[in-house]
C-alpha positions in Angstrom: -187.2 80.0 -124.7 -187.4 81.9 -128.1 -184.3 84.3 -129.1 -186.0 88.0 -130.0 -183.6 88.4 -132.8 -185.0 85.6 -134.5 -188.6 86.7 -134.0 -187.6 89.9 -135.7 -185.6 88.2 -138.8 -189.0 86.2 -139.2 -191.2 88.6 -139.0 -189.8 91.3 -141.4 -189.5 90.8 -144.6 -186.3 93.6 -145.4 -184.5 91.3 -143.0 -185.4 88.0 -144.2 -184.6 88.7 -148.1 -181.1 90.3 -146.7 -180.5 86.9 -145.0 -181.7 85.1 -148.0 -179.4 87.4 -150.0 -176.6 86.5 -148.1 -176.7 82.9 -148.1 -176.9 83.2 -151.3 -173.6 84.6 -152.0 -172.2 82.0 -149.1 -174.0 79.1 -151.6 -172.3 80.5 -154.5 -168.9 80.9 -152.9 -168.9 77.3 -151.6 -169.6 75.9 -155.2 -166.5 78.3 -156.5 -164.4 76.7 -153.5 -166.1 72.8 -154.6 -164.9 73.6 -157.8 -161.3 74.9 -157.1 -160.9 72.0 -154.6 -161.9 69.4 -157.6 -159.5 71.3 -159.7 -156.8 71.0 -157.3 -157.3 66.9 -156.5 -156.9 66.9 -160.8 -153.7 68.4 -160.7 -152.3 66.6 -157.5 -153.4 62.9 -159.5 -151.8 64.3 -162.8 -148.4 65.0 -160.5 -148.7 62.0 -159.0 -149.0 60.4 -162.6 -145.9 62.3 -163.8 -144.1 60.5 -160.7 -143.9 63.0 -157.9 -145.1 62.2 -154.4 -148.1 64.6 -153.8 -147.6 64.4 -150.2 -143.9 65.9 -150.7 -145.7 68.4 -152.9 -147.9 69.0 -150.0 -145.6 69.8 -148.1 -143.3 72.4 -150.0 -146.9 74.0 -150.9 -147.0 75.1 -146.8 -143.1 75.9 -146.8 -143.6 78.0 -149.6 -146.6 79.8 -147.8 -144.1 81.0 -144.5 -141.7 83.4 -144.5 -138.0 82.5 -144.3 -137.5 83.1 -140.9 -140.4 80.8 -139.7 -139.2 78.1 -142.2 -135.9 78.5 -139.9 -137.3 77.9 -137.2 -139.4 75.2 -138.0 -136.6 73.5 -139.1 -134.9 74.3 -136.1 -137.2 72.6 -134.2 -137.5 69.5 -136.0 -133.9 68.7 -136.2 -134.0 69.2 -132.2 -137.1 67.4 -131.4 -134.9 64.7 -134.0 -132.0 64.4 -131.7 -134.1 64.2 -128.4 -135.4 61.1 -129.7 -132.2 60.1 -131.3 -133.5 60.2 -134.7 -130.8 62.3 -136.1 
């Protein structure tokens, strides 16, 4: 069963270059994020290097990300899930 919106992208050209156009800009965005994301693993090695635990690091990266109120609460939660299984 072919999909009629396909048959249309393939058979005008305005459409297809559009397409082409756009994938294009999604290619060059992934490389960008590649990029970032290798420059990100550099720093986390060189923290770990310096003696910090990037996992810790990690970790107060998503704290710092949330407002205070959800960090509350959060925390909240932890230290009760903690003591229902006697872990505090």
């Amino acid at each position: 069963m072919s999909n009629p919106g396909m048959a249309d992208v393939a058979d005008s050209g305005v459409a297809a270059e559009e397409l082409k156009q756009f994938i294009s800009r999604l290619e060059h965005i992934q490389d960008r994020i590649d990029d970032l994301n290798g420059d990100k693993k550099e720093v986390y090695a060189e923290l770990k290097g310096r003696g910090f635990n990037p996992k810790i690091v990690k970790q107060i990266m998503a704290l710092r990300r949330k407002d205070a109120a959800e960090v509350q609460e959060d925390e909240a939660l932890l230290e009760l899930y903690k003591q229902a299984l006697g872990m505090a």
